[in-house]
C-alpha positions as CSV (number, residue, x, y, z in Angstrom):
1,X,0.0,0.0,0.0
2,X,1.5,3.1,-1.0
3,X,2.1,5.8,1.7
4,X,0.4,8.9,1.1
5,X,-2.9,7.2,1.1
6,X,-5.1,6.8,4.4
7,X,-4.0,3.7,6.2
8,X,-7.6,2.4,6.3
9,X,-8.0,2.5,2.4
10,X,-7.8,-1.0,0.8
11,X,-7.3,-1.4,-3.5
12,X,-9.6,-3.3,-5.8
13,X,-6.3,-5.7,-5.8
14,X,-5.9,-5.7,-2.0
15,X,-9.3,-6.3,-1.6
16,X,-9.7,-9.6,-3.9
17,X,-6.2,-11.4,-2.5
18,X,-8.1,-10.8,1.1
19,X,-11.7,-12.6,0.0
20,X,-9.3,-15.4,-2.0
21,X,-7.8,-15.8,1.3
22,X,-10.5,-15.8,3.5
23,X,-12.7,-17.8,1.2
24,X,-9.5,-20.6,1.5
25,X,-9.1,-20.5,4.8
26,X,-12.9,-20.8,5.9
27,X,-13.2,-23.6,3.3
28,X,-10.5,-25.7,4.6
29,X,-11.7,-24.8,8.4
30,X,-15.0,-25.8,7.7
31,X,-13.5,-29.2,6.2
32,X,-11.3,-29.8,9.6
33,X,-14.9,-29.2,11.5
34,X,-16.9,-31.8,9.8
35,X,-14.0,-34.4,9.9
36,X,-13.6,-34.1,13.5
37,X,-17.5,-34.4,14.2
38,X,-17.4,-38.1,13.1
39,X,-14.6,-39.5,15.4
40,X,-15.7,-39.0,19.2
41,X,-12.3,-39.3,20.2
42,X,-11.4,-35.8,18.5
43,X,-13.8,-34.2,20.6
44,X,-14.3,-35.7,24.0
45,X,-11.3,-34.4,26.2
46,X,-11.1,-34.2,30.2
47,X,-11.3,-31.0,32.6
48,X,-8.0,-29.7,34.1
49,X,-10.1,-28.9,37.0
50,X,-12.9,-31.3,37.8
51,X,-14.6,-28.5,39.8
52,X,-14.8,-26.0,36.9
53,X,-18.1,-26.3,34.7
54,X,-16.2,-24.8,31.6
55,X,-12.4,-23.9,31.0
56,X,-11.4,-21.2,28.4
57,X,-7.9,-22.3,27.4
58,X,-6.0,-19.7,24.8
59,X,-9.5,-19.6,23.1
60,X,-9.0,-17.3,19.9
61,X,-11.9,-16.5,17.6
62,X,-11.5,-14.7,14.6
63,X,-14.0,-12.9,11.7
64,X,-12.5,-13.1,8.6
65,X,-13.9,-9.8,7.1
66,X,-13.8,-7.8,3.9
67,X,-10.8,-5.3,5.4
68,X,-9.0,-8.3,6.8
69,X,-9.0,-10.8,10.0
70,X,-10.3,-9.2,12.8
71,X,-8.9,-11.1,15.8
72,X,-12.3,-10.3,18.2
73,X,-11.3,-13.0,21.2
74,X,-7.4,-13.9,21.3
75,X,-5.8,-16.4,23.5
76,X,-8.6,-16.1,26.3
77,X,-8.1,-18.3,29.6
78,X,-10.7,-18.3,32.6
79,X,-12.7,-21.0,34.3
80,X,-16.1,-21.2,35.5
81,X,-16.3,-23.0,38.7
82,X,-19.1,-24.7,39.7
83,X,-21.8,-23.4,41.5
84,X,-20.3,-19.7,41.3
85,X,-20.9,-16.5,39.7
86,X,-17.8,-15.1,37.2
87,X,-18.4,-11.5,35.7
88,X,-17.0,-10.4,32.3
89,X,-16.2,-7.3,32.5
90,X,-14.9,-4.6,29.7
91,X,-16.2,-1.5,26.9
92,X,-17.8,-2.1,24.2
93,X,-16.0,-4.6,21.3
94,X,-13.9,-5.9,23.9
95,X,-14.8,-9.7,22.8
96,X,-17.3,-10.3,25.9
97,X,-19.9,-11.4,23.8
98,X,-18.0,-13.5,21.2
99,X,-16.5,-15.6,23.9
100,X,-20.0,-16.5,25.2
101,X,-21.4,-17.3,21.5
102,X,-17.8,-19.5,20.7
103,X,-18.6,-21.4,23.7
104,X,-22.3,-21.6,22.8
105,X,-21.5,-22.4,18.7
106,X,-23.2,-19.6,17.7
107,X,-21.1,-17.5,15.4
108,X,-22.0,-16.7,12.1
109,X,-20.1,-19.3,9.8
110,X,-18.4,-19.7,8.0
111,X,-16.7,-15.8,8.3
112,X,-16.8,-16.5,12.0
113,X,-14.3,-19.2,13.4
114,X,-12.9,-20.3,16.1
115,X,-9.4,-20.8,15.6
116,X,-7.4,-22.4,17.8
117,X,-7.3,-23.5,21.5
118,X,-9.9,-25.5,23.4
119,X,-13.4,-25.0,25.6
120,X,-13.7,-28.0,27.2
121,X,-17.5,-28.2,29.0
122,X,-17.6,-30.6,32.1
123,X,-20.4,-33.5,31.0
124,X,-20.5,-33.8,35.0
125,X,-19.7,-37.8,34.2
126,X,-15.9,-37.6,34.4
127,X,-15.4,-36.5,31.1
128,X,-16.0,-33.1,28.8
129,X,-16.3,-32.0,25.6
130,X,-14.1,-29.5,23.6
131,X,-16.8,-27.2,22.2
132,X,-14.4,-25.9,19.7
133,X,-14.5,-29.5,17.8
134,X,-17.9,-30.9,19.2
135,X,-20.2,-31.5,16.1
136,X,-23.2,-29.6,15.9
137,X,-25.7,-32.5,16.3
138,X,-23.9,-32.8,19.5
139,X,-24.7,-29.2,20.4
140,X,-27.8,-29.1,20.1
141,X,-28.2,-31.8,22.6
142,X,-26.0,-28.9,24.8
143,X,-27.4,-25.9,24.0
144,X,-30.5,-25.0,26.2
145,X,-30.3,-28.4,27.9
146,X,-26.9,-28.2,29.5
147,X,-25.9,-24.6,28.7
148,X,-28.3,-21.8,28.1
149,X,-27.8,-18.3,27.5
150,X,-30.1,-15.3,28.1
151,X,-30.2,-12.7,25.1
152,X,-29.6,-9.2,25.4
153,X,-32.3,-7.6,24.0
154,X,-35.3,-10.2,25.0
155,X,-38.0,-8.5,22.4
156,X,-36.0,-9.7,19.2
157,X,-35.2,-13.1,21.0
158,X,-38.7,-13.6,21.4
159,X,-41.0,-14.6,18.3
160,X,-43.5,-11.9,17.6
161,X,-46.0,-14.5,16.0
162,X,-46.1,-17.2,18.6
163,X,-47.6,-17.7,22.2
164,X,-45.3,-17.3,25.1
165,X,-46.5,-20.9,26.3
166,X,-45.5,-22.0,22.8
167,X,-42.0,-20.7,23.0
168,X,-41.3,-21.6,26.4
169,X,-43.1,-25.3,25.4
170,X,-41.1,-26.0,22.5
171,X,-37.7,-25.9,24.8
172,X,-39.1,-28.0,26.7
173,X,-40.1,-30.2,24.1
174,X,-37.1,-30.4,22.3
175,X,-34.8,-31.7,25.1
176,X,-37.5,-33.9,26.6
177,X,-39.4,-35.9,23.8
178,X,-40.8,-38.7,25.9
179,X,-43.0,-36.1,27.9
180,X,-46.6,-35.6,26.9
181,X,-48.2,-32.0,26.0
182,X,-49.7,-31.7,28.9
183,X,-46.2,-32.5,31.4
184,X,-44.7,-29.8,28.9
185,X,-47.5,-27.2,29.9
186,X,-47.0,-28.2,33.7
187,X,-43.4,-27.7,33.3
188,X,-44.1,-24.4,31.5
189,X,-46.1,-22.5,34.2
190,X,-44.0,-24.0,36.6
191,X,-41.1,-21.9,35.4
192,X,-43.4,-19.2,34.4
193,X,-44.7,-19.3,38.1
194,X,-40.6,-19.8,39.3
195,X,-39.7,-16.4,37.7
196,X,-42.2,-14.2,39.6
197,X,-45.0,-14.2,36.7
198,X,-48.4,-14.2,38.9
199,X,-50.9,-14.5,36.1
200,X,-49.0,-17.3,34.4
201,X,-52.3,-18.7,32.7
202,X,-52.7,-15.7,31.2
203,X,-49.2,-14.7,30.0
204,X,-49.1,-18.4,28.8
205,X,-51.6,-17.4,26.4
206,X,-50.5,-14.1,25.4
207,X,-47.9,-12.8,22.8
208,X,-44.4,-11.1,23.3
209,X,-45.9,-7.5,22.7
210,X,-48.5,-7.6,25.2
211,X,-45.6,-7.6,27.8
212,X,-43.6,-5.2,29.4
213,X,-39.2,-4.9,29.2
214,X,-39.3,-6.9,32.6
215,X,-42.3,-9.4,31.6
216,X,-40.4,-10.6,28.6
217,X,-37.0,-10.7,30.1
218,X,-38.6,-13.2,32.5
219,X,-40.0,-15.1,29.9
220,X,-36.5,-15.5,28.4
221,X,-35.1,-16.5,31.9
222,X,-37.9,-19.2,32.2
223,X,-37.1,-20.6,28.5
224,X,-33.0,-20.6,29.7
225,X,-34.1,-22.2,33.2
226,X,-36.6,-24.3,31.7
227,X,-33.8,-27.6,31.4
228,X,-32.3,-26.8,34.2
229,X,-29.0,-25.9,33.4
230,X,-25.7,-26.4,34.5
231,X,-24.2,-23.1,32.9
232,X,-26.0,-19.9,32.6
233,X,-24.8,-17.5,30.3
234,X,-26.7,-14.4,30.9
235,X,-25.6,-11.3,28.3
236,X,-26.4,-7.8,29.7
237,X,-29.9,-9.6,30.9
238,X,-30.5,-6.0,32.3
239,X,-29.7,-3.5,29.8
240,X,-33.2,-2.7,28.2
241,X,-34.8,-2.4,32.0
242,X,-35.2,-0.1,34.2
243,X,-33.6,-0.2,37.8
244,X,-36.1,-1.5,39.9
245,X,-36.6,-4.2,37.3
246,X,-32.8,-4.7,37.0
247,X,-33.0,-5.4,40.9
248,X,-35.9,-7.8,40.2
249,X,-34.2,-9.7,37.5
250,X,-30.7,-9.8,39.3
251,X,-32.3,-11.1,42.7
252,X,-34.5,-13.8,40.6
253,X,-31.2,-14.9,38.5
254,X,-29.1,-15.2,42.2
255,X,-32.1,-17.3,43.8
256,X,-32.6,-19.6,41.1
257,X,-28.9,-20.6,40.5
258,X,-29.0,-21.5,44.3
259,X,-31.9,-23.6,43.4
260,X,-30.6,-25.3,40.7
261,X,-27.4,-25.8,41.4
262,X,-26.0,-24.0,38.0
263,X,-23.5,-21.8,37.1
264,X,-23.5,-18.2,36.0
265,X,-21.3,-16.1,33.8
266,X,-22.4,-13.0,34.0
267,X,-21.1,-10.4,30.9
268,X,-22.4,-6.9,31.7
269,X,-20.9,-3.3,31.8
270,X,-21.9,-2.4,34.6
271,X,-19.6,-2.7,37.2
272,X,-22.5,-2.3,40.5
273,X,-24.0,-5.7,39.2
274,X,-20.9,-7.6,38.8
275,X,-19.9,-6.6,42.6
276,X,-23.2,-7.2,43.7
277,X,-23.7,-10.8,42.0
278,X,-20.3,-12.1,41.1
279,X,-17.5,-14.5,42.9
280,X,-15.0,-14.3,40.4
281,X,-14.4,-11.2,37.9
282,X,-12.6,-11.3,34.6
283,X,-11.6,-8.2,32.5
284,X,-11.4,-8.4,28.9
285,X,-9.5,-5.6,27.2
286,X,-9.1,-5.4,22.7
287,X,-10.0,-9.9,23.1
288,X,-7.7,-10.6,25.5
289,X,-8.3,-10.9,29.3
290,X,-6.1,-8.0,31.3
291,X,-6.7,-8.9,34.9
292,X,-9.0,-11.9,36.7
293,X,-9.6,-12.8,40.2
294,X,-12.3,-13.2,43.0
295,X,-14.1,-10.1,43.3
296,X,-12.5,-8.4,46.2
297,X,-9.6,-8.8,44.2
298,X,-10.6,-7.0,41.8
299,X,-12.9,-4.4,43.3
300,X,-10.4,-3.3,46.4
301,X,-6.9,-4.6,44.7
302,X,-7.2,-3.5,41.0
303,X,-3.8,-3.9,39.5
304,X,-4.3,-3.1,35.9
305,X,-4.0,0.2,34.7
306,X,-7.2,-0.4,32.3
307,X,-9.4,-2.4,36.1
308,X,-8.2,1.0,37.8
309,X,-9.4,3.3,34.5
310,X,-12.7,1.4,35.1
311,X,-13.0,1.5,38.4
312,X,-12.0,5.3,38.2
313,X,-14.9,5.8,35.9
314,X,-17.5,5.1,37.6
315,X,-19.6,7.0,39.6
316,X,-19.8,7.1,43.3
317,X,-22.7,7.9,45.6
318,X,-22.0,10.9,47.5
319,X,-19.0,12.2,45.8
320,X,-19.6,15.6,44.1
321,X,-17.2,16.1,40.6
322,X,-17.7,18.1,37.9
323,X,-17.2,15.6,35.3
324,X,-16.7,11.6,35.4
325,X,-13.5,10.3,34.8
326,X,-13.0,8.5,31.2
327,X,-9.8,6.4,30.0
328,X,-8.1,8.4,27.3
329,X,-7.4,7.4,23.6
330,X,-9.1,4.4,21.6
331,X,-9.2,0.4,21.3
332,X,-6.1,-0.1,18.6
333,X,-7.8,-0.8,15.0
334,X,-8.6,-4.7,15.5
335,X,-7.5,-5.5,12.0
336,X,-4.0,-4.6,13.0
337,X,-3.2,-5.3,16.5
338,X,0.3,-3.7,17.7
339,X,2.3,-6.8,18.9
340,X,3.3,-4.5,22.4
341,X,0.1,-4.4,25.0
342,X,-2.6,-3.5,23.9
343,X,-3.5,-0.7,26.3
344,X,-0.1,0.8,26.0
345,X,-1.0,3.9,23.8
346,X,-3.9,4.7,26.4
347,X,-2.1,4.3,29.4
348,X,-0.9,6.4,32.1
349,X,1.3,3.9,34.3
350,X,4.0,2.8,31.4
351,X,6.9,2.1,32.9
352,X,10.2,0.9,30.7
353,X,9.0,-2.0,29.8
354,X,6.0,-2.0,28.2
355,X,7.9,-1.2,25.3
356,X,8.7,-4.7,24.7
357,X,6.2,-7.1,23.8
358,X,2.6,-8.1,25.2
359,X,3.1,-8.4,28.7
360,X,2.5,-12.5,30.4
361,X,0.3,-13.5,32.6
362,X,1.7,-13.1,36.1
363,X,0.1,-14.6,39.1
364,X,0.3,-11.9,41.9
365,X,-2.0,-14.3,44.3
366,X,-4.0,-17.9,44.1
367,X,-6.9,-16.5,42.9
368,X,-4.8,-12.9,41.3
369,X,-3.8,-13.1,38.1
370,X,-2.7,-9.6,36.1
371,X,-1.4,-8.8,32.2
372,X,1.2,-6.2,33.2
373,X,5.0,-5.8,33.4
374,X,4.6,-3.3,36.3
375,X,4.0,-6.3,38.6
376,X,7.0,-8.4,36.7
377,X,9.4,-8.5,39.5
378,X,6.9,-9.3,41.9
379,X,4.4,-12.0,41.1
380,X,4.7,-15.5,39.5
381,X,5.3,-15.2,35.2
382,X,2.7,-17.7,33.8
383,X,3.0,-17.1,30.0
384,X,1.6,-15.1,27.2
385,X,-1.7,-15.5,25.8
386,X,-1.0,-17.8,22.1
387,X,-2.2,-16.2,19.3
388,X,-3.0,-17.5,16.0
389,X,-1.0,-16.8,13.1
390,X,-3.7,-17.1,10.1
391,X,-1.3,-17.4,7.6
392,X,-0.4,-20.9,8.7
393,X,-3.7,-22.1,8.7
C-alpha cells in the first residue's frame, strides 16, 4: 500500500487477495470441522479442574472480514467453577460477547471461526467435551439443555408471532421428547410461576408485545431455566430495563442458580452488578483478558491500569465532581493489533518495559492473576496469551 494514502483504504487488488484468502481458509476450516465431528475421540477431552463447569484455554476467535481478520477473542483463559458467579467485564468490542457465543457455537459461519485453542464443558460424568470441535448435532443436545444463555435484548429473541406458552413449550419439548403436552405445559407454568409471573395462565396465552421490558426478560429467563442448566450465560440480561426491574431480575437470576445448582457467567458493563452478584471477575481488554480474580480482588486490589481506569470511571454515591473520569485514547484498529500491550498507547502507568512485547500472565496471588509488566518482578510469570498466526492455517 503506498504511503500517502489513508491507512484504512484497501485497492480493488488488496481487496480480492483478502476474500481469495478468506474464502481458503474458511473452506479448509470448515472441512477440519466436519472431519472431527465423526470421530468422538477428537472431541471428547477431560477438565483440568474437575470442579470447573467450563475452561477457556488460549480460546482465539476470529472474523475473517472484507478489510482483513479481525482477531475479536485472542488467547482467552478463565474458568467457571461450579456453583459460582464469574463476571465479564470490559467496553464495548472488547470480545465479551464473542467468547460466550464461541462457547455456545453460535457464530455466524463460516466468516466467523474459532481458531485455535480449546473449551472443554464438564459433562459432570468424568469426562468433557471440547466445544471448539464438538459437532453440531452434538450441540444441540448442549445448547439450552446443559448450557443456556439469556439474550440481550429479549423482544427480538422472542417470536412476535407465537404464544409465550408455545416458546417456552417448545424448549421444553425439544430436550424432553418422551414427555406428553400436557407434562410440557405443567413444566411451562411452573417456570413461568418460578420467575415471579403471577398471572401465568394468562401470560401463557399471550404474545411477546402484550408484555412489558421486565415481563419478557422473565420469559426469556424461564425458556433458559426451563432444562435446568448447568451453565447460565446471561448477556447484559439488564440492559433494556429499568432499575427497579434490574434489581428484580438480578435477585431472581441469584435465587434460582442457588436452586438449581447452575453456574453463571455474567457479561455486563456495569460494574455495581458484577460486585453485587459475582464471585470471580474477569476483565477483557481489545479480546484478550487483562486482569482476573475473586471479586475483592478485583474491586479493592485492581492492578491493571485499564481495572483502575474502570473502576475510576464510575460514579460514586455521595461524591460531588464536575465531570466523570474517562480512560483516554481508543481500542487499537482490531484488523492490525500492535504486537506491544494493547492498552499501552492509552495508558498512564508505562513504565520501561512496556515497550517490549505483550506483557505474560503473572500470578500476583491464588486467585490474582494480572497482564502487566509493572507487577513483573513481583508475582509469578505464567506465560503469554497464544495467538493464531492465520497465515499458517
Amino acid at each position: 500500500m503506498s504511503e500517502h494514502k489513508n491507512s484504512s483504504y484497501i485497492s480493488a487488488k488488496e481487496s480480492r487477495k483478502i476474500t481469495r484468502f478468506n474464502r481458503r481458509v474458511t473452506k479448509k476450516l470448515e472441512r477440519e470441522r466436519e472431519a472431527a465431528g465423526h470421530d468422538p475421540s477428537l472431541y471428547t477431552t477431560v477438565m483440568k479442574d474437575p470442579n470447573n463447569v467450563v475452561e477457556f484455554d488460549n480460546v482465539c476467535t476470529y472474523f475473517f472480514s472484507d478489510n482483513g481478520v479481525v482477531k475479536a477473542v485472542d488467547g482467552v483463559n478463565f474458568s467457571v467453577p461450579k456453583c459460582s458467579t464469574v463476571g465479564v467485564v470490559g467496553e464495548s468490542g472488547c470480545g465479551k460477547s464473542v467468547t460466550s457465543l464461541s462457547l455456545m457455537q453460535l457464530l455466524q459461519r463460516p466468516s466467523g471461526q474459532t481458531v485455535g485453542g480449546q473449551i472443554r464443558f464438564n459433562l459432570g460424568d468424568g469426562t468433557a467435551y471440547d466445544i471448539v470441535k464438538t459437532p453440531t448435532s452434538k450441540m444441540q443436545e448442549i445448547r439450552g439443555n446443559k448450557i443456556s444463555m439469556i439474550f440481550q435484548e429479549p423482544m427480538t429473541s422472542l417470536n412476535p408471532v407465537f404464544r409465550i406458552g408455545n416458546q417456552v413449550d417448545e424448549v421444553i419439548k425439544l430436550h424432553n421428547p418422551q414427555m406428553s403436552d400436557e407434562d410440557v405445559k405443567a413444566r411451562t407454568l411452573e417456570m413461568l410461576d418460578m420467575v415471579g409471573i403471577a398471572n401465568r395462565e394468562g401470560v401463557y396465552r399471550m404474545y411477546p408485545h402484550e408484555l412489558s421490558g421486565g415481563m419478557r426478560q422473565r420469559i426469556m429467563i424461564a425458556i433458559a431455566l426451563a432444562c435446568s442448566p448447568t451453565l447460565i450465560i446471561a448477556d447484559e440480561p439488564t440492559t433494556a430495563l429499568d432499575v427497579t426491574i434490574q434489581a428484580q431480575i438480578l435477585d431472581l437470576l441469584q435465587g434460582l442458580k442457588d436452586k438449581l445448582n447452575s453456574s453463571i457467567m455474567l457479561i455486563t458493563h456495569d460494574l455495581g452488578v458484577v460486585a453485587g452478584m459475582a464471585d470471580y471477575v474477569v476483565v477483557m481488554y481489545a479480546g484478550r483478558v487483562v486482569e482476573k480474580g475473586t471479586a475483592d480482588d478485583i474491586f479493592h486490589h485492581p492492578m491493571h491500569p485499564y481495572t483502575i481506569g474502570l473502576m475510576r470511571s464510575k460514579p460514586v454515591v455521595g461524591r460531588k465532581v464536575d465531570e466523570l473520569y474517562s480512560i483516554p485514547g481508543s481500542v487499537p484498529n482490531p484488523v492490525n493489533m500492535p504486537d506491544y500491550c494493547y492498552f499501552r498507547d492509552r495508558c498512564e502507568l508505562t513504565c520501561d518495559r512496556c515497550k517490549g512485547l505483550y506483557p505474560p500472565e503473572i500470578k500476583i496471588s491464588d486467585t490474582h492473576i494480572v497482564s502487566c509488566y509493572r507487577y513483573y518482578e513481583d508475582g509469578e510469570v505464567l506465560g503469554q496469551p497464544k495467538s493464531v498466526n492465520v497465515e499458517e492455517l
